[in-house]
C-alpha positions in Angstrom: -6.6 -14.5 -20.6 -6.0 -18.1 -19.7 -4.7 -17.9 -16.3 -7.8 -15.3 -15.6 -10.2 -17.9 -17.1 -8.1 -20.9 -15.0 -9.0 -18.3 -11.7 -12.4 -18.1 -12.3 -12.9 -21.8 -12.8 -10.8 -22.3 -9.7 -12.9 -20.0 -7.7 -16.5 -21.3 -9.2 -15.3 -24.6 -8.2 -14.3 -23.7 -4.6 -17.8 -21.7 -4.0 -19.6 -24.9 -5.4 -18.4 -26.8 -3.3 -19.1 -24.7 0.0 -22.2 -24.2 -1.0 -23.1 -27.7 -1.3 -21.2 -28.0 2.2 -24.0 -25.0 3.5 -26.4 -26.7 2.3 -26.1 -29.8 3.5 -25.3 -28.8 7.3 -28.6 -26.3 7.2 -30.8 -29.4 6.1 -29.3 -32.2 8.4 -29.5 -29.5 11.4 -33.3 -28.6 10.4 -33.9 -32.6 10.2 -31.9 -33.0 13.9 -29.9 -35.8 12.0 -26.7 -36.5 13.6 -25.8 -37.6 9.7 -24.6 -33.8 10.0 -21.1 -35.3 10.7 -21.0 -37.4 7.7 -22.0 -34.8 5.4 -19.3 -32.6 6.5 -17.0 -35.3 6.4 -17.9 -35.7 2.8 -17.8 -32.1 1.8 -14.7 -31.5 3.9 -12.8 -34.5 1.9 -14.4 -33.3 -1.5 -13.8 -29.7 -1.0 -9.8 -30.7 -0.3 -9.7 -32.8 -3.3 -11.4 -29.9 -5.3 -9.0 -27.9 -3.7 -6.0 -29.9 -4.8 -7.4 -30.2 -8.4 -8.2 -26.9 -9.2 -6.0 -24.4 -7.3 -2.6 -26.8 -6.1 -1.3 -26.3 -9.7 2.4 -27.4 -8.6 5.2 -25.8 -10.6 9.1 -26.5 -11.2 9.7 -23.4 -10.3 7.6 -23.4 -7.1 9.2 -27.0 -6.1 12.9 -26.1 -6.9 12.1 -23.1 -4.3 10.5 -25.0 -1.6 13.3 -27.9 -2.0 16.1 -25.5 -2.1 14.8 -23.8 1.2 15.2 -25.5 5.1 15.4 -29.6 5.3 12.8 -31.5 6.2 14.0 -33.1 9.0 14.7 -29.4 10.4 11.5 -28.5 8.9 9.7 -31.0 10.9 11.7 -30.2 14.3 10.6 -26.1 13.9 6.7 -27.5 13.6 7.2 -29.5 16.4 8.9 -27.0 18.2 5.8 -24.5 17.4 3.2 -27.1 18.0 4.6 -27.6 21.4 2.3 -25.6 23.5 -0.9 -26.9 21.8 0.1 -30.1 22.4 1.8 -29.1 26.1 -1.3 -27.7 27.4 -3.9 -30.2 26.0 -2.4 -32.2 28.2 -1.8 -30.1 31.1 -5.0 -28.1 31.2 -7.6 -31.4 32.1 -5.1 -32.8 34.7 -5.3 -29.3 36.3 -8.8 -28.8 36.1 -9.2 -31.5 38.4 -6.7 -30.4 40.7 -8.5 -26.7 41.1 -11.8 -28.1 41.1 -13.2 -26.5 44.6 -10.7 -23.6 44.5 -12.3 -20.1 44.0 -10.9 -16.7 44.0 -13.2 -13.9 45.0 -16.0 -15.7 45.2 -16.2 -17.1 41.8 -14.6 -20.6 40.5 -11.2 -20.4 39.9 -11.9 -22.6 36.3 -14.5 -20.1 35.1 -12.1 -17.6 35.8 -9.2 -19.8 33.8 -11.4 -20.8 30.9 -12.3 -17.0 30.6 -8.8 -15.9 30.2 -7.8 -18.9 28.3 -10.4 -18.0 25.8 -9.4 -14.5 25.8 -5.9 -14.7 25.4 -5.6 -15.7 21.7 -7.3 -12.9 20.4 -5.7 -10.8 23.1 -2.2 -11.7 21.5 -2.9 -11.1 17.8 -4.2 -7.6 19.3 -1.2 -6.8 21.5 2.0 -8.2 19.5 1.0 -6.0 16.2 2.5 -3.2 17.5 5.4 -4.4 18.7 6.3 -6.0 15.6 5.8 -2.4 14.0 8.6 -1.2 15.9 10.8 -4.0 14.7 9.6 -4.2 11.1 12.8 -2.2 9.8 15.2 -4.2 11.0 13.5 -7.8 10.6 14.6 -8.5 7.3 18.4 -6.8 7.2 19.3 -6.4 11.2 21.3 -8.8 13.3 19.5 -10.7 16.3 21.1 -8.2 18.6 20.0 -4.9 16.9 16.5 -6.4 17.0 16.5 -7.3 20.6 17.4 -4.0 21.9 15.1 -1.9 19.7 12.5 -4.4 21.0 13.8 -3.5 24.7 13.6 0.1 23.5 10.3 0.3 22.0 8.6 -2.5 25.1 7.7 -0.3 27.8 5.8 2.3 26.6 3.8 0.0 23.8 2.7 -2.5 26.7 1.4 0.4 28.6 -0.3 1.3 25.3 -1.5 -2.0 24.7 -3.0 -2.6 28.2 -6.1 -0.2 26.8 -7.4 -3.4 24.9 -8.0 -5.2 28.0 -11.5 -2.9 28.7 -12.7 -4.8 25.2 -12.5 -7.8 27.0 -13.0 -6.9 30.9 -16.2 -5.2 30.2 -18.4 -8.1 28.3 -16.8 -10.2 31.0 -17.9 -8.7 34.0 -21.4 -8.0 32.4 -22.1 -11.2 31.8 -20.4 -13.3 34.9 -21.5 -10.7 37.6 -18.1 -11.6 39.8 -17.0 -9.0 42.6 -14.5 -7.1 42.6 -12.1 -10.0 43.6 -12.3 -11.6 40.8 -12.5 -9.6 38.2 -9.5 -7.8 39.9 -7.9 -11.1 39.4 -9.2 -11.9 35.4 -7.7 -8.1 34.5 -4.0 -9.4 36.3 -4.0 -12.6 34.5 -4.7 -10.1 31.2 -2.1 -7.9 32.2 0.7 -10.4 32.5 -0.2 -12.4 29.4 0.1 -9.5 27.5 3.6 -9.2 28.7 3.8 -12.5 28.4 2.6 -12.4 24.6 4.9 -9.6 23.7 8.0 -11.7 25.2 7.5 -14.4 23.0 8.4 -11.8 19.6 11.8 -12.3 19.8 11.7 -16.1 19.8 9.2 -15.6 16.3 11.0 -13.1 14.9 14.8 -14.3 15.3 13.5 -17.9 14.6 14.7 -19.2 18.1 11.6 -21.3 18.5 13.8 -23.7 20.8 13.4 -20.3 23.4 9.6 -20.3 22.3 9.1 -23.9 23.1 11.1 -23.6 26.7 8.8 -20.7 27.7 5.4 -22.6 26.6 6.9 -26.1 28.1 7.5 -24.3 31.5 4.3 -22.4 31.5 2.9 -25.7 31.5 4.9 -27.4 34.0 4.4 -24.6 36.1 0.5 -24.8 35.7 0.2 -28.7 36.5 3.0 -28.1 39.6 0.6 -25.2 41.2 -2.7 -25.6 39.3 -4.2 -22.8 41.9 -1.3 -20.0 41.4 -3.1 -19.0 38.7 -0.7 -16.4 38.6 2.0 -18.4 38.1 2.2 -19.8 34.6 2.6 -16.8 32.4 5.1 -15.2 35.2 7.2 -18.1 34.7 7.0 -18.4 30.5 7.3 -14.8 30.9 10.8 -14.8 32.9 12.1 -17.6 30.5 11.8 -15.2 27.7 13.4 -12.4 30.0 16.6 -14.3 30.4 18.0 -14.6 27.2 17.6 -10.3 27.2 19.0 -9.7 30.5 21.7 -7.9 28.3 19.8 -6.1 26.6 17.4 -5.3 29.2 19.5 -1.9 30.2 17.8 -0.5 26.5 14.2 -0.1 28.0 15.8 2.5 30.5 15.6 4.4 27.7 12.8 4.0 26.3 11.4 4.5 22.7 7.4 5.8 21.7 5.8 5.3 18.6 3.1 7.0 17.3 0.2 6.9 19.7 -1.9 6.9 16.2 -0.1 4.3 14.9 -0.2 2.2 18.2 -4.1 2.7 18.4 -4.0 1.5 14.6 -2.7 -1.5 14.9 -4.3 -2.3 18.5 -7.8 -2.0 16.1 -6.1 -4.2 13.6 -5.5 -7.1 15.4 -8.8 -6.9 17.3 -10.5 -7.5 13.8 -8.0 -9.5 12.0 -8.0 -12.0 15.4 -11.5 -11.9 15.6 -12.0 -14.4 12.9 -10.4 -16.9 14.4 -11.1 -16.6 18.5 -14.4 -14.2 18.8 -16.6 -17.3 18.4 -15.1 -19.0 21.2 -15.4 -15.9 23.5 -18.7 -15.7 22.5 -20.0 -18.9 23.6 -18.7 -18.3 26.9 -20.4 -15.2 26.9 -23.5 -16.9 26.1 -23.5 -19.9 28.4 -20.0 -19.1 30.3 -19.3 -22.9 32.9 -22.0 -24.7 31.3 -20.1 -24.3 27.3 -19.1 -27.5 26.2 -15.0 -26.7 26.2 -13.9 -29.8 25.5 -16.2 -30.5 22.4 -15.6 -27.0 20.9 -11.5 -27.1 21.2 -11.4 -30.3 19.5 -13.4 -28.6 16.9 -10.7 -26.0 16.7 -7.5 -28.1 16.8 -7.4 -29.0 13.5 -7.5 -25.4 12.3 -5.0 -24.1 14.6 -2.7 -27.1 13.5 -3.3 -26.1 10.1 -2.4 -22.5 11.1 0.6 -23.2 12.4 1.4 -25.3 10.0 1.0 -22.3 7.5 3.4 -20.2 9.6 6.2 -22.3 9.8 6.5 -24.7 6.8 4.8 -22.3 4.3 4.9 -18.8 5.5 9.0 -18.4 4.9 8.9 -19.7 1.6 5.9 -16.9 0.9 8.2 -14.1 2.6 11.3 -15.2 0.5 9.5 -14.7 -3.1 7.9 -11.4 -1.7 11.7 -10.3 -1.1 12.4 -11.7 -4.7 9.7 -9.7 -6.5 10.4 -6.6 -4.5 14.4 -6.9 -6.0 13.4 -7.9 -9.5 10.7 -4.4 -9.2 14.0 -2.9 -8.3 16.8 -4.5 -10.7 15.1 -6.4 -13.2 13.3 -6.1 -16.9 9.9 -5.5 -17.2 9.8 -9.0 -18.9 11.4 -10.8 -15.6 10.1 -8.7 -13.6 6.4 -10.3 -14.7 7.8 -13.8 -14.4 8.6 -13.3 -11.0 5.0 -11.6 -10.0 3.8 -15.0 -11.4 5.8 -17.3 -9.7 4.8 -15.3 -6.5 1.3 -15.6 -7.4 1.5 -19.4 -7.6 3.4 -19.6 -4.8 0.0 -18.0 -3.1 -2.6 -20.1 -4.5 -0.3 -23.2 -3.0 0.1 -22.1 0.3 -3.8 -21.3 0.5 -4.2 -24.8 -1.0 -2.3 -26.5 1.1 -3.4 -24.8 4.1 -6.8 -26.2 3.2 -5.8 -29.3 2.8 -3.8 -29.8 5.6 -6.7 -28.5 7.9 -9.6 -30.5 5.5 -7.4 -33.9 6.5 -7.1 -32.9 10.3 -11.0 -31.9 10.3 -11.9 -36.0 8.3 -9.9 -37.7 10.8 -11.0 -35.6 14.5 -14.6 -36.2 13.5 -14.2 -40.0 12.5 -12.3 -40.1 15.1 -15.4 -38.6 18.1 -17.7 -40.7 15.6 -16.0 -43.7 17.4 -15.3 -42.3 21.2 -18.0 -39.7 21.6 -20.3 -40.0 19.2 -23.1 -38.0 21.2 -20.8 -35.2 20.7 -20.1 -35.5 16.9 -22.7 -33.2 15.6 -21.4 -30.3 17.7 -17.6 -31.2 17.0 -18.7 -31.6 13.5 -20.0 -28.2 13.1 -17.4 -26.5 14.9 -14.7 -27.8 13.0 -16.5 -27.5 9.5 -16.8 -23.7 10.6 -13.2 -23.3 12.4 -12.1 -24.8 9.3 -13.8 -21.6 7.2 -12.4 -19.1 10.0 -9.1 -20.5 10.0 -8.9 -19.9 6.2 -10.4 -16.5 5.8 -7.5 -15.9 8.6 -5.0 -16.1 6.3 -6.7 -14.6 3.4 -7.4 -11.6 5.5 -3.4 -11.5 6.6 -2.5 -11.9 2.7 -4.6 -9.1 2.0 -3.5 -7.0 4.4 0.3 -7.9 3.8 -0.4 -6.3 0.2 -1.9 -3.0 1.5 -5.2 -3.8 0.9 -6.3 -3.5 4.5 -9.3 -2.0 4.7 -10.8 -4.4 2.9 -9.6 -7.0 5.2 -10.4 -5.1 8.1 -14.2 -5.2 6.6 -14.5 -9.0 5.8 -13.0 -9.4 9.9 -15.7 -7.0 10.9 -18.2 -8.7 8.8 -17.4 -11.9 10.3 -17.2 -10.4 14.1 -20.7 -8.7 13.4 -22.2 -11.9 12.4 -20.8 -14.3 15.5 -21.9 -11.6 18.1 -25.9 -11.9 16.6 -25.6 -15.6 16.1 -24.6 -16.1 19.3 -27.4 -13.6 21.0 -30.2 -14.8 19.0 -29.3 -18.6 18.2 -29.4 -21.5 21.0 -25.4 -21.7 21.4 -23.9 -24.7 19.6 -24.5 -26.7 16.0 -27.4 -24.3 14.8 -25.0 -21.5 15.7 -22.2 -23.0 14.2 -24.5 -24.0 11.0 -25.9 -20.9 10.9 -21.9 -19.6 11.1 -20.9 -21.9 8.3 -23.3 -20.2 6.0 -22.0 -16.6 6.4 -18.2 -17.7 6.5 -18.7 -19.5 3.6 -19.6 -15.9 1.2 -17.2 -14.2 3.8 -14.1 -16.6 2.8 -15.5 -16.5 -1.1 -15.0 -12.8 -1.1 -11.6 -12.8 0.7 -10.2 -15.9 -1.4 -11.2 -14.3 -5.1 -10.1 -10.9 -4.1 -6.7 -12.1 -2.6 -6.1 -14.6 -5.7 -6.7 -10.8 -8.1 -4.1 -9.0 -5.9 -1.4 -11.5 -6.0 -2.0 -11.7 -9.8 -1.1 -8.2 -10.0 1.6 -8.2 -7.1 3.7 -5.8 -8.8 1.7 -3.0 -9.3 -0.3 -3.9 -5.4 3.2 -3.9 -4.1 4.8 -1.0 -5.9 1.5 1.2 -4.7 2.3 -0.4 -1.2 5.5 1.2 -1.1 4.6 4.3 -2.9 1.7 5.3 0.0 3.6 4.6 2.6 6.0 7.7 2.3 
C-alpha cells in the first residue's frame, strides 16, 4: 500500500508540474512574450528536480547493478561512438548546404529534396528495422555474432522488399504538397529506397554491440556527403557498403533466402510507423506545411537535446533495463514466490530510474540549448524554446510507449502514438506552423505522456504477472 500511495504521489507531482509548464507556455504565447523561453526554462529545471525527488528513488540494489555492469570509461566511448552521427552530420550538413546551393535535380532544389528525405528518414527507420529485428529476436539473447549475421542475411532480402511498401506513406504527402515532376520525385523515392537498405544494414552493428562498425558507416556517410555534396546518392551507398563488408562472408546466406510472415511483416511495418511517429511526425509535418521556408535550423536545435537524451537512454541505460528483465524472467522460472517478488521490484525501480534519468538528462540539455540561443539568437528563442519543451514531452512518451510495448501491452501504446500523430497532423493544418503549434502541441503531449507514464509505472509494478501473460499469448 505504500509503494502504491508513493506512485500516486510521484505521478500527481509529475502531472503538476506539466501542467503548470502548459500553462505557462499558452499564456506567454497569447501575450506574444518572448518570456516564453524563461518560463520553460523554469518549468524544465523544476520539473527535473521534481523528477529527481519524487521518482529517482536510488537503491543499493539498483547501484550495485549499474556499477557491476560496463566501465565508465567504456561506457562513455559506446555514447560517443553512438552520438557520432548526430554530431558528424551537424557539422557536415550546413557546410554542404552551401556547396549545393544552385544545384537542382528535376527541376526542383536539390536542398528541398535533401531536407525532405532527411526529415523522413528517422521515422522511416524505426518503421523499416522492426521487422528485421523480429527475424533475429531468437537468437539475440543466446546466439553467437555469426549465427545472427547469417539469419539476418537470410531473412534481408525478402523483408526489404516488404518494407519498401512504407515508402507510399511518405511519397504521397510529399508529392501532394511539393508538386515536383517526375524527376524528382523519381529521385526522393531512390534516396528512400537506399536508406532503407541503409537503415537495415546498420542492425548488426546495434544488435552485436559493434558500434565502432556503426560509427565507421555514419563517419563515412558524412565524409562522403561533404566530398560530393551534389551525389546525393552517394552518402547512404557508401554507409551502406561499410556495413556490407564486414558480411561479405556471410553474404552467400541471402541466396537462400528466408520469409516471414507477410502478417507479421505488415504488423510491425504499422508498428513502427506509430511508435516513430512520436518522435519525427512533427518534423515532417512542418515541412509539409511550409516545406523551404521551415526554419530547419531553429527546430533541430529544439530537437537535439531529446535525441541526445534518447540515445543516451539506449546505450547507458537500456542494457542495464534488458539485464534485470532476463533476471526476473529466470527467477519466474527457478525461484520462490518470495524472490521471485523481490526481483519484480527491483525491476520496477530499475524503470522508474531509467525514465527519471532520461528526463533529467534531456531537462539539462533543453536549460542549457535555450540559455544558450537566449545569448546567440535570441530572436529565435521563443521558437527553439517551444520546440524543445515539446521534443522534450515526445522524446519521453517515446520510451514510455517502447516500455509498454516491450511488456505486451501494445495496443495501448499503439493508441497513445496514434493519439499523438492525430493531434500533430490537425495542429499543423489548422495552427500558423511554429511556437503556437508547438504550444498548442505541449498541451496534448503533456495528458498523452501522463497517461503513458502512470500506466507504464502499474505494469512494471506487476512485471511478473505482465510478463508471464506475455509469454503465455505468444504460443
Amino acid at each position: 500500500m505504500r509503494r502504491v500511495r508513493a506512485s500516486s504521489q510521484r505521478f500527481t507531482l509529475i502531472i503538476s508540474l506539466t501542467t503548470l509548464l502548459v500553462a505557462l507556455l499558452c499564456s506567454d504565447m497569447l501575450a506574444g512574450n518572448v518570456a516564453t523561453a524563461v518560463d520553460v526554462t523554469l518549468c524544465a529545471a523544476t520539473l527535473a528536480g521534481i523528477v529527481v525527488v519524487t521518482v529517482l528513488r536510488r537503491r543499493r540494489s539498483v547501484e550495485r547493478l549499474r556499477t557491476e555492469g560496463e566501465p565508465f570509461l567504456q561506457g562513455s566511448v559506446q555514447l560517443g561512438l553512438y552520438l557520432s552521427p548526430v554530431i558528424l552530420l551537424t557539422v557536415a550538413f550546413p557546410l554542404a548546404t552551401h556547396r549545393m546551393a544552385h544545384a537542382t535535380v528535376g527541376g526542383a532544389p536539390l536542398t528541398s529534396l535533401l531536407l525532405a528525405a532527411s526529415l523522413t528518414v528517422p521515422w522511416l527507420s524505426q518503421i523499416v528495422c522492426l521487422p528485421l529485428y523480429r527475424g533475429i529476436a531468437d537468437l539475440v539473447a543466446t546466439g553467437t555474432r555469426e549465427e545472427i549475421e547469417e539469419r539476418l542475411c537470410r531473412v534481408w532480402p525478402v523483408t526489404f522488399l516488404q518494407s519498401l511498401a512504407s515508402l507510399i506513406v511518405f511519397a504521397v504527402p510529399v508529392e501532394l504538397v511539393t508538386h515536383w515532376s517526375a524527376g524528382a520525385m523519381g529521385a526522393y523515392v531512390t534516396l528512400g529506397v537506399v536508406y532503407v537498405a541503409f537503415s537495415q544494414s546498420l542492425i548488426i552493428g546495434i544488435v552485436a554491440k559493434r558500434r565502432l562498425l556503426w560509427a565507421v558507416g555514419w563517419a563515412l556517410f558524412a565524409a562522403a556527403l561533404l566530398l560530393a555534396p551534389t551525389l546525393w546518392f552517394l552518402p547512404p551507398l557508401v554507409g551502406l557498403t561499410t556495413q556490407l563488408v564486414p558480411l561479405r562472408h556471410r553474404l552467400r546466406a541471402a541466396l537462400h533466402p528466408v520469409a516471414m510472415d507477410g502478417r507479421d511483416v505488415a504488423r510491425d511495418l504499422a508498428r513502427g510507423f506509430l511508435l516513430g511517429a512520436v518522435l519525427w511526425s512533427d518534423k515532417l509535418f512542418y515541412f509539409y506545411r511550409d516545406g523551404a521556408r521551415m526554419p530547419v535550423v531553429a527546430v533541430f536545435v529544439g530537437l537535439l537535446p531529446a535525441i541526445l537524451a534518447y540515445n543516451y537512454y539506449f546505450v547507458r541505460l537500456a542494457p542495464t533495463f534488458d539485464a534485470s528483465v532476463d533476471s526476473m524472467r529466470v527467477a519466474m522460472e527457478r525461484d520462490s514466490y518470495r524472490a521471485m517478488t523481490a526481483t519484480s521490484r527491483r525491476l520496477a525501480t530499475v524503470v522508474e530510474e531509467d525514465i527519471a534519468r532520461t528526463g533529467l538528462s534531456g531537462a539539462v540539455l533543453g536549460l542549457a540549448v535555450i540559455s544558450g540561443m537566449g545569448v546567440v539568437a535570441p530572436a529565435e528563442v521563443s521558437l527553439v524554446a517551444t520546440v524543445t519543451a515539446a521534443s522534450w514531452l515526445f522524446m519521453m512518451t517515446t520510451v514510455l510507449c517502447y516500455k509498454l510495448d516491450y511488456i505486451g501491452e501494445r495496443r495501448r501504446a499503439q493508441a497513445i502514438s496514434a493519439a499523438h500523430l492525430a493531434a500533430c497532423a490537425l495542429a499543423f493544418a489548422v495552427l500558423p506552423p511554429g511556437t503556437v503549434t508547438y504550444g498548442a502541441l505541449i498541451a496534448v503531449e503533456a495528458v498523452l505522456f501522463a497517461v503513458s507514464l502512470r500506466r507504464c509505472i502499474a505494469a512494471w509494478t506487476s512485471s511478473e504477472y505482465q510478463l508471464f501473460w506475455t509469454h503465455a499469448t505468444a504460443w
